[in-house]
KOLFI-365038 format. One line per field, with one value per atom (N, C-alpha, C): residue number from 1; atom name; x, y, z. Coordinates in pm, 1 decimal. Example, Ala and Ser with C-alpha at 12.3 -4.5 7.8 and 13.67 -1.06 7.14 Angstrom:
num <- 1, 1, 1, 2, 2, 2
atomo <- N, CA, C, N, CA, C
x <- 1319.0, 1230.0, 1320.0, 1285.0, 1367.0, 1290.0
y <- -569.0, -450.0, -330.0, -225.0, -106.0, 3.0
z <- 780.0, 780.0, 780.0, 708.0, 714.0, 787.0
END
This chain:
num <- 1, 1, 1, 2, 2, 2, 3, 3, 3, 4, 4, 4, 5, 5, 5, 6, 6, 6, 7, 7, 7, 8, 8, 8, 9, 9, 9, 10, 10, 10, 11, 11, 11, 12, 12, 12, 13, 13, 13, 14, 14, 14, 15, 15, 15, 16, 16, 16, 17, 17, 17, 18, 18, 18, 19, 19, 19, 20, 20, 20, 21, 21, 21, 22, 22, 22, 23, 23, 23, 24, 24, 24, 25, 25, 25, 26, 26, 26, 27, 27, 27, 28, 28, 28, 29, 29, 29, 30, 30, 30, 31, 31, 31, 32, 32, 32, 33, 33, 33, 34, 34, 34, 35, 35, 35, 36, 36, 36, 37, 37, 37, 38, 38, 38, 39, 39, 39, 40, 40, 40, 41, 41, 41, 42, 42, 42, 43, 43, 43, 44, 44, 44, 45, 45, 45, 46, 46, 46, 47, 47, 47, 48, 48, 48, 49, 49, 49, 50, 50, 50, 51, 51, 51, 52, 52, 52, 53, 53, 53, 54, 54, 54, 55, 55, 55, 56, 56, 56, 57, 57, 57, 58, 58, 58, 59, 59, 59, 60, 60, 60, 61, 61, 61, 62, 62, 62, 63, 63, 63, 64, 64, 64, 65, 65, 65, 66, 66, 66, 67, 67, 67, 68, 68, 68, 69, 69, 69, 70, 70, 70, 71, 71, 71, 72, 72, 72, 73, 73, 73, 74, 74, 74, 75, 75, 75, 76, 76, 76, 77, 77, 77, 78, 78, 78, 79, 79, 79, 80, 80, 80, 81, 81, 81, 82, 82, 82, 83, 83, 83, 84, 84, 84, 85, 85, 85, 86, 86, 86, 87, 87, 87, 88, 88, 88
atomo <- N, CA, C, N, CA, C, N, CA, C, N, CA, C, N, CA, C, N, CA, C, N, CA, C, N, CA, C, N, CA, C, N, CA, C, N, CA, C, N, CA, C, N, CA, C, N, CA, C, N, CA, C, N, CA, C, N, CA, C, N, CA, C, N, CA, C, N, CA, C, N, CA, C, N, CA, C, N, CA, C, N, CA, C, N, CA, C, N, CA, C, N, CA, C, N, CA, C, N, CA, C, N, CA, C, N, CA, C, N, CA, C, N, CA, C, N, CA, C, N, CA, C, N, CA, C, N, CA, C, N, CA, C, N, CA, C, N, CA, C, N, CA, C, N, CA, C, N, CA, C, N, CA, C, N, CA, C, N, CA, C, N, CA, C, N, CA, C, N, CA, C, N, CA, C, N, CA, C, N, CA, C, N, CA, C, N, CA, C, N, CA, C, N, CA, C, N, CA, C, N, CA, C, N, CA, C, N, CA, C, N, CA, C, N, CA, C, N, CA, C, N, CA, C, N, CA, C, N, CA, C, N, CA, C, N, CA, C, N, CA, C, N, CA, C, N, CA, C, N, CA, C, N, CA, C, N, CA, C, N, CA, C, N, CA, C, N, CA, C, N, CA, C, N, CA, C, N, CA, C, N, CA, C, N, CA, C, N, CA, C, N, CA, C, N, CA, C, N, CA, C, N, CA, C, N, CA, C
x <- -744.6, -728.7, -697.4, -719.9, -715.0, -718.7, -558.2, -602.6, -585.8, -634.1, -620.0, -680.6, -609.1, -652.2, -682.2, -781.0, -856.6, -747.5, -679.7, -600.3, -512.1, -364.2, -212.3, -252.2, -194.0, -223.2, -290.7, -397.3, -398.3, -352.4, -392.2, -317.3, -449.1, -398.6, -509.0, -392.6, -439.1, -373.6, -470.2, -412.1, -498.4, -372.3, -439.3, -321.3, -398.5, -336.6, -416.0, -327.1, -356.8, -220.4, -356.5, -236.4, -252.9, -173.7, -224.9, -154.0, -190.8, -162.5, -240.7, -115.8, -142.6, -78.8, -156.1, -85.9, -126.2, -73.3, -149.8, -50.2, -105.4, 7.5, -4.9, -68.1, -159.5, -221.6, -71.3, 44.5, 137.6, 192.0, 103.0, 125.7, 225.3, 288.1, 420.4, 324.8, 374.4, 355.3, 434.6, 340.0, 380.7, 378.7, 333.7, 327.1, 277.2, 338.7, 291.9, 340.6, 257.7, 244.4, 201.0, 279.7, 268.9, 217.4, 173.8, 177.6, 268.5, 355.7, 418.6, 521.5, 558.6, 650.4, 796.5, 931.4, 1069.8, 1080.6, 1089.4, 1122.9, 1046.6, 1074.7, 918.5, 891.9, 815.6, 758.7, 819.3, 706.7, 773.3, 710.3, 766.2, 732.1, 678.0, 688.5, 626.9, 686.4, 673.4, 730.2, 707.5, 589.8, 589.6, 439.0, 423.7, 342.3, 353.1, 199.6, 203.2, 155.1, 207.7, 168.1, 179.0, 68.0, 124.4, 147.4, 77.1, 141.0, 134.1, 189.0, 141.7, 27.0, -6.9, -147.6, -98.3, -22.6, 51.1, 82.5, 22.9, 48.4, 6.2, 36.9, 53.7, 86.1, -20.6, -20.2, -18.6, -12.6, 14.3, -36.0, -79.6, -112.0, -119.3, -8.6, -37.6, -56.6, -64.5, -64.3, -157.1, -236.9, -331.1, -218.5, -127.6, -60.6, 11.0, -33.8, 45.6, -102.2, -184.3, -338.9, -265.0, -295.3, -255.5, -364.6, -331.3, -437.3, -334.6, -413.9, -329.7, -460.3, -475.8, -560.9, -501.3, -488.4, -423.3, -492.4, -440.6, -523.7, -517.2, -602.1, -658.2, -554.9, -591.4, -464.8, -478.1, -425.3, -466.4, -352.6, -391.1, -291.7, -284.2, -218.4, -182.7, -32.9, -52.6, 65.3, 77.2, 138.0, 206.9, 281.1, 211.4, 341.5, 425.2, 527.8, 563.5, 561.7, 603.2, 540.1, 497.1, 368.0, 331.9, 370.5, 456.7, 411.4, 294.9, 292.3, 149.1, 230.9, 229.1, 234.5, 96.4, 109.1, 46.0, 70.0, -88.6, -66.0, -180.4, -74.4, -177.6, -211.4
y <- -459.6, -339.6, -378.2, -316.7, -348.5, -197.6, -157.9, -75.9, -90.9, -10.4, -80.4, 120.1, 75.9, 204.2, 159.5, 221.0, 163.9, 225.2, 319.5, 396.8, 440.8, 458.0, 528.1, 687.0, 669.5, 887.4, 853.1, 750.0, 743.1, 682.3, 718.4, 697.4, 631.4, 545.8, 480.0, 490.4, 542.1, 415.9, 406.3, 301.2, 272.8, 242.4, 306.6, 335.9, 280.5, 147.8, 92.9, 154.7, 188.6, 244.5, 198.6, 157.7, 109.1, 97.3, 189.2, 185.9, 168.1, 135.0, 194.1, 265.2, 365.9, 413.8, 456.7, 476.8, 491.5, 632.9, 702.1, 867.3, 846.7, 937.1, 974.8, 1074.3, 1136.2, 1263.0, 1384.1, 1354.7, 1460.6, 1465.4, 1395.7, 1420.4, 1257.1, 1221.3, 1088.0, 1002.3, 980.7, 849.5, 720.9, 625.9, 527.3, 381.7, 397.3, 278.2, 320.7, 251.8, 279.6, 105.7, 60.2, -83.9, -12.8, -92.1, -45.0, -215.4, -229.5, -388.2, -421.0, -532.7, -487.7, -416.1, -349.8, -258.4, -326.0, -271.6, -356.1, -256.7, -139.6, -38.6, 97.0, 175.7, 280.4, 236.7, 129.6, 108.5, 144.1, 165.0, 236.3, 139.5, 87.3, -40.1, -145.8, -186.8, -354.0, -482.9, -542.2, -626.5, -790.5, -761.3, -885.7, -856.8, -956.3, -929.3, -1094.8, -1051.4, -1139.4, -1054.9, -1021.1, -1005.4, -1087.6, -1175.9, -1252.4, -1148.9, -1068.8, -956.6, -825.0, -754.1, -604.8, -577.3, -432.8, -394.9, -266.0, -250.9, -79.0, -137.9, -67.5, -106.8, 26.0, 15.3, 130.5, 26.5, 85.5, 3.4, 139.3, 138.4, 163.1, 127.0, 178.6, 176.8, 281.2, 317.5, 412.0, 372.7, 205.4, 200.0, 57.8, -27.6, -94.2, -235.6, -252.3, -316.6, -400.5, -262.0, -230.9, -271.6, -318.4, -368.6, -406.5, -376.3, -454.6, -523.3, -622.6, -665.4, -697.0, -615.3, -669.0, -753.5, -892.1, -968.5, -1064.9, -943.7, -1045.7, -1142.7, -1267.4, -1375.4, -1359.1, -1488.8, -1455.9, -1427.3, -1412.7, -1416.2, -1323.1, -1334.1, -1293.1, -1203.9, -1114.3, -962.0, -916.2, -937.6, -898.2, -791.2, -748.8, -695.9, -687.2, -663.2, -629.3, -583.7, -496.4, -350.1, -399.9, -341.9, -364.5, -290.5, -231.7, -154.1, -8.2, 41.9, 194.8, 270.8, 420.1, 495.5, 602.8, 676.8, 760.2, 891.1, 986.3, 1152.5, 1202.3, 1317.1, 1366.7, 1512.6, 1620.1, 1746.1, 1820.0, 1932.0, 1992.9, 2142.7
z <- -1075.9, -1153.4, -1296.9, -1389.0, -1552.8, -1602.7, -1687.8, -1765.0, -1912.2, -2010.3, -2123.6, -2203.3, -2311.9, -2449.5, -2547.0, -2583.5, -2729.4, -2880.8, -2830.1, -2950.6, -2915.8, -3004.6, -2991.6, -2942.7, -2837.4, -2806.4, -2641.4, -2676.1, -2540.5, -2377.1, -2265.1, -2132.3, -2053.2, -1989.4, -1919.5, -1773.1, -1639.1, -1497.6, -1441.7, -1326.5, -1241.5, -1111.9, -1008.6, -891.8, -741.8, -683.5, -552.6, -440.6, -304.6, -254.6, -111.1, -7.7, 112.0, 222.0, 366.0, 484.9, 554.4, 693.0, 815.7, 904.1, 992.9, 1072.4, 1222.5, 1293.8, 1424.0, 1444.7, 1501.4, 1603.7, 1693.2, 1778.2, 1896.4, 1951.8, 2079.6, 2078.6, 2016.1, 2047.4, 1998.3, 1871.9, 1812.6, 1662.0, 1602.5, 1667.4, 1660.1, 1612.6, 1448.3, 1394.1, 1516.9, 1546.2, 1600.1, 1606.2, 1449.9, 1399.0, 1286.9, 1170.3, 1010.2, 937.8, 877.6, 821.1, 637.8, 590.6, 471.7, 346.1, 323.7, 339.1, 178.2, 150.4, 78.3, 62.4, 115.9, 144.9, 209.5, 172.0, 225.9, 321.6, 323.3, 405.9, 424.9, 515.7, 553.3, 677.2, 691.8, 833.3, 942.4, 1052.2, 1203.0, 1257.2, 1390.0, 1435.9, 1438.3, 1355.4, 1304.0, 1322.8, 1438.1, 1516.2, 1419.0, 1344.5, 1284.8, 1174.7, 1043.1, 963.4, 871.5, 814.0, 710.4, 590.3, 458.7, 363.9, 223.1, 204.7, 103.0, -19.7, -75.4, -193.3, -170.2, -229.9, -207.4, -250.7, -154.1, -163.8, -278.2, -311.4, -333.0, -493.0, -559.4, -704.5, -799.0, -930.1, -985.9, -1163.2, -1242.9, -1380.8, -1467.4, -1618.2, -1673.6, -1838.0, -1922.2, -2047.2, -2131.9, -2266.8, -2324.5, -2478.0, -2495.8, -2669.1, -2602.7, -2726.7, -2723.5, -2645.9, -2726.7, -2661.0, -2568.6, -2515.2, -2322.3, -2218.5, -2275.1, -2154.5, -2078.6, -1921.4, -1830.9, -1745.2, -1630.7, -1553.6, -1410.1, -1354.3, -1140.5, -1114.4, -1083.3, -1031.2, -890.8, -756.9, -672.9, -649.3, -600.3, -545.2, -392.3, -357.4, -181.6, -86.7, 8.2, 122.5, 246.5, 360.9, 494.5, 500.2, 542.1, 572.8, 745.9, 798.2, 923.8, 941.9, 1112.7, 1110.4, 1312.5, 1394.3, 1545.6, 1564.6, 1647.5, 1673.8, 1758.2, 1818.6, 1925.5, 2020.3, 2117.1, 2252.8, 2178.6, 2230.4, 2166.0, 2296.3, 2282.6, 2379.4, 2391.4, 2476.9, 2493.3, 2502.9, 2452.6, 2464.4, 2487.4, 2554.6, 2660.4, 2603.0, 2552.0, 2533.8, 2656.4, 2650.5, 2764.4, 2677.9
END
């Protein structure tokens, strides 16, 4: 992501945002992985995130250019036991 303004006055973002979650037929989040993230998650027994996926930049003067260039890396995550709800 890269944002950047050619002139004072203006606003540039650029916003990456990343989850996965699981429900249940009864609606029960039962697993939510946020990658990046310290806290939030619902059962996540174990993970690898080398950086966050969840980022949020900013530019309002020529100045302020920014650049998010993550480098490589393997993203995992394991729940631990899911239950099943049941609607009738």
């Amino acid at each position: 992501m890269q944002v950047a303004v050619g002139q004072a006055g203006d606003i540039a973002a650029a916003i990456l945002g990343a989850s996965i979650s699981l429900v249940n037929a009864g609606g029960q989040t039962q697993f939510l992985w946020i990658p990046g993230a310290s806290s939030g998650e619902i059962n996540v027994a174990s993970k690898t995130d080398p950086f966050s996926l969840n980022q949020a930049l900013m530019a309002t003067t020529p100045a302020e250019n920014q650049i998010f260039n993550p480098t490589a890396g393997t993203f995992s995550a394991t729940s631990g036991a899911l239950s099943r709800a049941h609607t009738r």
